[in-house]
PDB file of N, CA, C and O in Angstrom:
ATOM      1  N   UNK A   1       0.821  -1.189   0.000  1.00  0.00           N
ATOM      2  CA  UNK A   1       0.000   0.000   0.000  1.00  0.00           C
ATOM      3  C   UNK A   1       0.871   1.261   0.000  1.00  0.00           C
ATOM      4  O   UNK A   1       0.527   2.429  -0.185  1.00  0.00           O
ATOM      5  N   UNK A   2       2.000   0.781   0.235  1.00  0.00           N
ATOM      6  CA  UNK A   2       2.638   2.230   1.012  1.00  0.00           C
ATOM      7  C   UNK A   2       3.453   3.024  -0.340  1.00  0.00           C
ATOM      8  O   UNK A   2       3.658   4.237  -0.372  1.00  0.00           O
ATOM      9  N   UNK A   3       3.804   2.181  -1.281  1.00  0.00           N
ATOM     10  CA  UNK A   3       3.960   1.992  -3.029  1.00  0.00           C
ATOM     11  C   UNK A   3       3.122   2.474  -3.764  1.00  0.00           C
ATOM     12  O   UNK A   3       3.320   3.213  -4.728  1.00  0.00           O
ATOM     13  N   UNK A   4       2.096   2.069  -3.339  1.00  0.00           N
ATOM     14  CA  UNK A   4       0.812   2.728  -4.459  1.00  0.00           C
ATOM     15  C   UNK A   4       0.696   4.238  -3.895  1.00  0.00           C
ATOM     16  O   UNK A   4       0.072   5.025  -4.607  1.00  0.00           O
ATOM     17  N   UNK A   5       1.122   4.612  -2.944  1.00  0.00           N
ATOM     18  CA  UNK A   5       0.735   6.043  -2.293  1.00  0.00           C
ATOM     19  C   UNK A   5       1.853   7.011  -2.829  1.00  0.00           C
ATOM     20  O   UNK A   5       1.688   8.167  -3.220  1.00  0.00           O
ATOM     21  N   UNK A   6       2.761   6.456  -2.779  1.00  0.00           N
ATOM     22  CA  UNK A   6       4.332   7.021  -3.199  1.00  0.00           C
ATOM     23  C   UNK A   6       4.077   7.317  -4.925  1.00  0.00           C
ATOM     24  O   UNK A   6       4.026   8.433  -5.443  1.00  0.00           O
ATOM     25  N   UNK A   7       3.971   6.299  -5.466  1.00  0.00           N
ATOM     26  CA  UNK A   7       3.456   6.660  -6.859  1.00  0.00           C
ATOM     27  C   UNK A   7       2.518   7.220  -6.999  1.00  0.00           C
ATOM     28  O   UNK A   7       2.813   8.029  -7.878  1.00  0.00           O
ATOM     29  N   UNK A   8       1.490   7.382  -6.729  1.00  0.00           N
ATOM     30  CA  UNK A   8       0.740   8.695  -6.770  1.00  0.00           C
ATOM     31  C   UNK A   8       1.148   9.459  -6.260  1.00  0.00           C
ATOM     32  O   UNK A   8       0.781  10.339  -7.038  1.00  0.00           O
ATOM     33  N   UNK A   9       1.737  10.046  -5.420  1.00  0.00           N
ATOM     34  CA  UNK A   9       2.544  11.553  -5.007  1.00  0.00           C
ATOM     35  C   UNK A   9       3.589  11.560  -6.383  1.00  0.00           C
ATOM     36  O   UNK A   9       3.227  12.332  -7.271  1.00  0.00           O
ATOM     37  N   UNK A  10       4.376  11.069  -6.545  1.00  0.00           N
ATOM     38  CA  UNK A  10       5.568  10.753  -7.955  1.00  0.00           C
ATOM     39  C   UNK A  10       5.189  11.566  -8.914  1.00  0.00           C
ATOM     40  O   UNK A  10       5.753  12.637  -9.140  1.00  0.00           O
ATOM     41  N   UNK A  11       3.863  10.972  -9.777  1.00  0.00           N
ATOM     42  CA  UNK A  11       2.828  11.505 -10.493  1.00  0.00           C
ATOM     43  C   UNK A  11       2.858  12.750 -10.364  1.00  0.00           C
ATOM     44  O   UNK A  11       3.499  13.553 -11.042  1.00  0.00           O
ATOM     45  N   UNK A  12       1.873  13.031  -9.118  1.00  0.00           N
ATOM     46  CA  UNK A  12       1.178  14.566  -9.063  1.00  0.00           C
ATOM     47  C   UNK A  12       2.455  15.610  -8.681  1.00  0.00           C
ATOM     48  O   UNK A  12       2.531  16.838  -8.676  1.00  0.00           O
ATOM     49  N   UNK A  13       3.218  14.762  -8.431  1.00  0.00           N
ATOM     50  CA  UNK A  13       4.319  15.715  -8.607  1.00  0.00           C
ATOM     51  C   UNK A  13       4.979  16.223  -9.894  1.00  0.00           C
ATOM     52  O   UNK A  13       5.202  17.404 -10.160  1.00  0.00           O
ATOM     53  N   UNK A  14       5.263  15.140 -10.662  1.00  0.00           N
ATOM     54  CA  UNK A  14       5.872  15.400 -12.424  1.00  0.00           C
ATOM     55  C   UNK A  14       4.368  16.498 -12.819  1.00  0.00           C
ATOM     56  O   UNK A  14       4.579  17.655 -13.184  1.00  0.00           O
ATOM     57  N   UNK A  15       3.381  16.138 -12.732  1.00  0.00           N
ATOM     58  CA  UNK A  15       2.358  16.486 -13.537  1.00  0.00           C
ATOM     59  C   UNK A  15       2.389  18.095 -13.168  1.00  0.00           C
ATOM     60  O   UNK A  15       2.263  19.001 -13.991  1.00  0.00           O
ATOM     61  N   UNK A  16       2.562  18.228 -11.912  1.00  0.00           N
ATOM     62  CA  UNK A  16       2.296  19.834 -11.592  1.00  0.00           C
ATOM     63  C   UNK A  16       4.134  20.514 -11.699  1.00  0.00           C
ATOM     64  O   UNK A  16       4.203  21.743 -11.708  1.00  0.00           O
ATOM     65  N   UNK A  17       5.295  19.846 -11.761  1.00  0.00           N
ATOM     66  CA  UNK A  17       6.146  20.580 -12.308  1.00  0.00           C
ATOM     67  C   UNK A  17       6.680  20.341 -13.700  1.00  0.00           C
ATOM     68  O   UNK A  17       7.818  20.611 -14.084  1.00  0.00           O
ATOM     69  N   UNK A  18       6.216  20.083 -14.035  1.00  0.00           N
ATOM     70  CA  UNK A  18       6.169  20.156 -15.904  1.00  0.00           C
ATOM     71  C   UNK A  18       5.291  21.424 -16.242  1.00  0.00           C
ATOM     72  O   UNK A  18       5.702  22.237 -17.070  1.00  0.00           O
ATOM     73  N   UNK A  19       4.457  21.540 -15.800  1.00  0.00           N
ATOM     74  CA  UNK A  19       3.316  22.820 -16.065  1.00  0.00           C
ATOM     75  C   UNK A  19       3.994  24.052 -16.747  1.00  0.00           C
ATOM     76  O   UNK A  19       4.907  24.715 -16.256  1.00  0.00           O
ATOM     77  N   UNK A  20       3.324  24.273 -18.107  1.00  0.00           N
ATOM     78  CA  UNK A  20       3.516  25.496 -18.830  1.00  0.00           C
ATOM     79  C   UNK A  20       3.087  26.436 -18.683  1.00  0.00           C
ATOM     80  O   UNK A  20       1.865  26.519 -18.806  1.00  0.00           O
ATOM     81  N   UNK A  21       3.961  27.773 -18.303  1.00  0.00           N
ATOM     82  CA  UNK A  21       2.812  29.028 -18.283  1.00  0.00           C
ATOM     83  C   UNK A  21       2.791  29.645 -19.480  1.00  0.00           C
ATOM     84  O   UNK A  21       3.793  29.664 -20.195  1.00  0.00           O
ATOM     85  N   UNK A  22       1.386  30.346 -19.903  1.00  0.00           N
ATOM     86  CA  UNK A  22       0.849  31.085 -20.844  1.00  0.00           C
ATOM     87  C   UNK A  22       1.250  32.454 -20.696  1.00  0.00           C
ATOM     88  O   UNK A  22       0.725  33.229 -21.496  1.00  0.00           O
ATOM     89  N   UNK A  23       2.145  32.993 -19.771  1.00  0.00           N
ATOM     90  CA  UNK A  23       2.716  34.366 -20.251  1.00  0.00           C
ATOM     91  C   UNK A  23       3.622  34.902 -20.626  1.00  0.00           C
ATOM     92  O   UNK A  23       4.738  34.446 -20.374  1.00  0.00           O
ATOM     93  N   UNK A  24       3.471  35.975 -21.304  1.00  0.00           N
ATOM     94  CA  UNK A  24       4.313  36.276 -22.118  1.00  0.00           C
ATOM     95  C   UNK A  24       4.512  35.672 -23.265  1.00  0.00           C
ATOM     96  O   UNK A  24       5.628  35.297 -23.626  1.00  0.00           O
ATOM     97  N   UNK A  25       3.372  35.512 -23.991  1.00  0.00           N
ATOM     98  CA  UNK A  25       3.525  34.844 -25.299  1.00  0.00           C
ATOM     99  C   UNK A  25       3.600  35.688 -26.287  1.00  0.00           C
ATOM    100  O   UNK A  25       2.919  36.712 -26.219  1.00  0.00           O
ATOM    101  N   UNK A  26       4.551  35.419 -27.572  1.00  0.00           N
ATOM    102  CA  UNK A  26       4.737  36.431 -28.505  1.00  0.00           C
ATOM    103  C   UNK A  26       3.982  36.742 -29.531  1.00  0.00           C
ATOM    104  O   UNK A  26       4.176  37.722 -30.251  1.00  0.00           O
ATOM    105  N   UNK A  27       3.000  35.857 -29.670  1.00  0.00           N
ATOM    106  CA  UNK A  27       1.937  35.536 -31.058  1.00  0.00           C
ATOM    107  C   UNK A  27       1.001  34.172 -30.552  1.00  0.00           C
ATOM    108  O   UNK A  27       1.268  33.049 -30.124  1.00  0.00           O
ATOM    109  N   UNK A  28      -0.351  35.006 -30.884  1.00  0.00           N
ATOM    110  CA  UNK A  28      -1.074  33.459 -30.545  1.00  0.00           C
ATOM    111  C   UNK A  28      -1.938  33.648 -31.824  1.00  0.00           C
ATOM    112  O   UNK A  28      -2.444  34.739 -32.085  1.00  0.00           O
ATOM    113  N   UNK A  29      -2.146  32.152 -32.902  1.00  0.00           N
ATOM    114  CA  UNK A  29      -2.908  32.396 -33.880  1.00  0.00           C
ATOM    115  C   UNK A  29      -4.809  31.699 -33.550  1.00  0.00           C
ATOM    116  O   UNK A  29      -5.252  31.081 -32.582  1.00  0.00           O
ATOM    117  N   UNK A  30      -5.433  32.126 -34.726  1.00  0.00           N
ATOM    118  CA  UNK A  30      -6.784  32.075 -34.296  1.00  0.00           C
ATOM    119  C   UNK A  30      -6.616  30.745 -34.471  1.00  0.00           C
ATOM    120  O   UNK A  30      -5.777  30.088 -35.086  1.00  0.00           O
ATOM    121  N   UNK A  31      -7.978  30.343 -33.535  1.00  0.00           N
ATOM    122  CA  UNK A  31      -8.461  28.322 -32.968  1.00  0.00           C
ATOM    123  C   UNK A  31      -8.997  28.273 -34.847  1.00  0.00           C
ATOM    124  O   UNK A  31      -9.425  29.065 -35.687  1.00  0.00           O
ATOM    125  N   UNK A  32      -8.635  26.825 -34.754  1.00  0.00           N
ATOM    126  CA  UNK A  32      -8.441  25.948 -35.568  1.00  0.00           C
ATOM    127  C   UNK A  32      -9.255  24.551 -35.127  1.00  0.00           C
ATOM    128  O   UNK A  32      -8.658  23.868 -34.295  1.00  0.00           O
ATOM    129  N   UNK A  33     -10.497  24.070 -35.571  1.00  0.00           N
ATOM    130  CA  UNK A  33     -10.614  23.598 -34.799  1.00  0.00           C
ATOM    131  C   UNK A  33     -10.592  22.768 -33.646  1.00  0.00           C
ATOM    132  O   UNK A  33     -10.371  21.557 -33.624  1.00  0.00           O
ATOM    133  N   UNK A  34     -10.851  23.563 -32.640  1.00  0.00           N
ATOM    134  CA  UNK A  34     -10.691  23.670 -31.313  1.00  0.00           C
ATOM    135  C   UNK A  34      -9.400  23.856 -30.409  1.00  0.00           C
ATOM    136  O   UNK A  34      -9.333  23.894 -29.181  1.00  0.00           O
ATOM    137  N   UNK A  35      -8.231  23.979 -31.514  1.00  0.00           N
ATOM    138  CA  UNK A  35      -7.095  24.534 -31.450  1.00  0.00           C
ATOM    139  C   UNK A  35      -6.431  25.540 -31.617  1.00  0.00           C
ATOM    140  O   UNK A  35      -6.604  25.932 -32.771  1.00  0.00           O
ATOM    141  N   UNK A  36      -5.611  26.306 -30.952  1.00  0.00           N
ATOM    142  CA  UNK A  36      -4.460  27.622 -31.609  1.00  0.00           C
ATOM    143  C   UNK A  36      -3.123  27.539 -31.364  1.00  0.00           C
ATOM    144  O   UNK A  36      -2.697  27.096 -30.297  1.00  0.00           O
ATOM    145  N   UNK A  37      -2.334  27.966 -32.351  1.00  0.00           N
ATOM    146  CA  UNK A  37      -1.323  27.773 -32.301  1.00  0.00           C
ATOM    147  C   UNK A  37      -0.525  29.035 -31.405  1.00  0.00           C
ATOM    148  O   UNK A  37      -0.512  30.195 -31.815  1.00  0.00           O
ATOM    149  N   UNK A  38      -0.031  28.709 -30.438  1.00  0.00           N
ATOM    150  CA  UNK A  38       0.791  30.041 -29.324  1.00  0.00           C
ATOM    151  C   UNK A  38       2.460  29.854 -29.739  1.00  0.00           C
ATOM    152  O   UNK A  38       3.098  28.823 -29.951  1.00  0.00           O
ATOM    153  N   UNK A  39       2.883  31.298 -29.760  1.00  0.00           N
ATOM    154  CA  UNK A  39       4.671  31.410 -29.443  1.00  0.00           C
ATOM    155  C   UNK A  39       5.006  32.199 -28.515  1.00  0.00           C
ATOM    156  O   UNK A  39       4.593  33.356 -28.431  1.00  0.00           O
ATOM    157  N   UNK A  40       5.840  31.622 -27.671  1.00  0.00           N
ATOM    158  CA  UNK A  40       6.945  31.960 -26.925  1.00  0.00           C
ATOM    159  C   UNK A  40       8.320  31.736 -26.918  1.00  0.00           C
ATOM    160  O   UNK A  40       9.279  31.158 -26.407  1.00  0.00           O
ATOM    161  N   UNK A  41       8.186  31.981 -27.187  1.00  0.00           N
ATOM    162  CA  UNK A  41      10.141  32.366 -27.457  1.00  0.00           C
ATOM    163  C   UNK A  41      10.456  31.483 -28.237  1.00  0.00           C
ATOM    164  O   UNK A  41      10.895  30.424 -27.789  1.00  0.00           O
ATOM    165  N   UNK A  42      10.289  31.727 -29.881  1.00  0.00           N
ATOM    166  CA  UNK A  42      10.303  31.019 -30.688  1.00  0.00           C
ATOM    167  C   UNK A  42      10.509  29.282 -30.999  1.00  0.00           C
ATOM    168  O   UNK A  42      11.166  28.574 -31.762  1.00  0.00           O
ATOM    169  N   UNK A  43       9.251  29.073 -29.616  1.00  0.00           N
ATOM    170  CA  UNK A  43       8.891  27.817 -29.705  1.00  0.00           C
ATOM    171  C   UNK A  43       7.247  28.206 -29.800  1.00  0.00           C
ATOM    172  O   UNK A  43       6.718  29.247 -29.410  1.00  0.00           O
ATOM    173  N   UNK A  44       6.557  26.938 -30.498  1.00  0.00           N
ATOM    174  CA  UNK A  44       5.320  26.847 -30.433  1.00  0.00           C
ATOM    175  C   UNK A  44       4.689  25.875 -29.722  1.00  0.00           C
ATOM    176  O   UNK A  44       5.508  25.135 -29.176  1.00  0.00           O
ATOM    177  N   UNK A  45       3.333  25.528 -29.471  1.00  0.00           N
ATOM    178  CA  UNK A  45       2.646  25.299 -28.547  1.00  0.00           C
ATOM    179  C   UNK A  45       1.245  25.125 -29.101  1.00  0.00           C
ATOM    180  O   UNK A  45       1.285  25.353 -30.310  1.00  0.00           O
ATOM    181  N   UNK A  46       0.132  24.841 -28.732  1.00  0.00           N
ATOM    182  CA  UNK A  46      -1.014  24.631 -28.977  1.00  0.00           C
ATOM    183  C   UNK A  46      -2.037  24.268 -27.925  1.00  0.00           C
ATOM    184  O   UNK A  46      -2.264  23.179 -27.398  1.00  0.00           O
ATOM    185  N   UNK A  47      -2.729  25.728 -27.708  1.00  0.00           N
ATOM    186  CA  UNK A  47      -4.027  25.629 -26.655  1.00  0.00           C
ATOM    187  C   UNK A  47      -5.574  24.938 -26.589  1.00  0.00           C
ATOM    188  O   UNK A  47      -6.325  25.469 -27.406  1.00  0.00           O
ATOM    189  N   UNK A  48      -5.961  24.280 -26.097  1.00  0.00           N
ATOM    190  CA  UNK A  48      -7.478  24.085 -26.567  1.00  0.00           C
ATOM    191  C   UNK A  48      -8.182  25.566 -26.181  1.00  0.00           C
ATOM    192  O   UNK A  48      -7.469  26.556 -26.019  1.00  0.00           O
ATOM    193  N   UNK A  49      -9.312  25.613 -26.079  1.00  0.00           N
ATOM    194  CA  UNK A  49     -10.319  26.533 -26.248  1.00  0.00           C
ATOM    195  C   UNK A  49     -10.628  26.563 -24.694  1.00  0.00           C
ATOM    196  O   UNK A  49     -11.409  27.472 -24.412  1.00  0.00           O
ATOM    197  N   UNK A  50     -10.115  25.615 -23.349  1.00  0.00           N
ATOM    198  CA  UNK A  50     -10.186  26.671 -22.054  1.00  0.00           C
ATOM    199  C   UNK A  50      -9.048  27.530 -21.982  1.00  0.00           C
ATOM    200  O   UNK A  50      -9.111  28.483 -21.205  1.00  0.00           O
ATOM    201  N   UNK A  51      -7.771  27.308 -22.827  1.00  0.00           N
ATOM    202  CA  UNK A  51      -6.533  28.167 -22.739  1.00  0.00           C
ATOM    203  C   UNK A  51      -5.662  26.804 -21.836  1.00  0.00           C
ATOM    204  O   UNK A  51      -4.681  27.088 -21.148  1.00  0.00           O
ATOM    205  N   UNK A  52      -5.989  25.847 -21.910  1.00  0.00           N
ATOM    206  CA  UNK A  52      -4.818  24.868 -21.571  1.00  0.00           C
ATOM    207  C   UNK A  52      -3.919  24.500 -22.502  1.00  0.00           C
ATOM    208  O   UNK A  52      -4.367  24.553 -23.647  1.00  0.00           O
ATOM    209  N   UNK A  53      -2.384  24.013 -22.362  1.00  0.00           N
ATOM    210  CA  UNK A  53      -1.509  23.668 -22.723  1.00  0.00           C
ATOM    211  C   UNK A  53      -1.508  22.668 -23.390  1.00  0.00           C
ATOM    212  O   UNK A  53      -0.845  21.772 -22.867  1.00  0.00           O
ATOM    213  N   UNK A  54      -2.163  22.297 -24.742  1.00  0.00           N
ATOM    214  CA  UNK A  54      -2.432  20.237 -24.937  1.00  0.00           C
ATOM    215  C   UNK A  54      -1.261  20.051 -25.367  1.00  0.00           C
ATOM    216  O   UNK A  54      -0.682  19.165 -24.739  1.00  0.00           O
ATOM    217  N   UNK A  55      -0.632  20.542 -26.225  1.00  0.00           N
ATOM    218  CA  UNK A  55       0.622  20.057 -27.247  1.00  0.00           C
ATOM    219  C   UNK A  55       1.810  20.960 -26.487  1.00  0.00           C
ATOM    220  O   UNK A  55       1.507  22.148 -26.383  1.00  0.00           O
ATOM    221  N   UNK A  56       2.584  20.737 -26.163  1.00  0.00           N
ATOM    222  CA  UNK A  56       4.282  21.545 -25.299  1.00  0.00           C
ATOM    223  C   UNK A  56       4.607  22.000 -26.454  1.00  0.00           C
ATOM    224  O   UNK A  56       4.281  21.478 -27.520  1.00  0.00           O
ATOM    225  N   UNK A  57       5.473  23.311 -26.282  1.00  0.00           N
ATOM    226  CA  UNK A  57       6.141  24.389 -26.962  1.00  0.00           C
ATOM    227  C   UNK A  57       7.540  23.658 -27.123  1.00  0.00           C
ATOM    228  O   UNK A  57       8.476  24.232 -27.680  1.00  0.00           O
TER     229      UNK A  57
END
């Protein structure tokens, strides 16, 4: 049990420091559907339509 608890902390740990922020972006193009393409610092990226991160820059 004490394994299965550890790996889930592991997880929610990678998951919340991987996290991309949305500021300071240099160009965001219009949704596509249900997609847009964002730049930051001449990497790109791709938001869904709440403004989350689906595709990494």
């Amino acid at each position: 049990m004490r394994s299965i608890k550890f790996s889930i902390i592991f997880v929610m740990l990678s998951v919340f420091a991987s996290a991309q922020t949305l500021e300071n972006l240099d160009n965001i193009a219009p949704f596509n559907e249900g997609l847009a393409a964002v730049q930051k610092n001449n990497q790109w990226g791709f938001i869904n339509t709440n403004g989350e991160l689906v595709i990494n820059f």
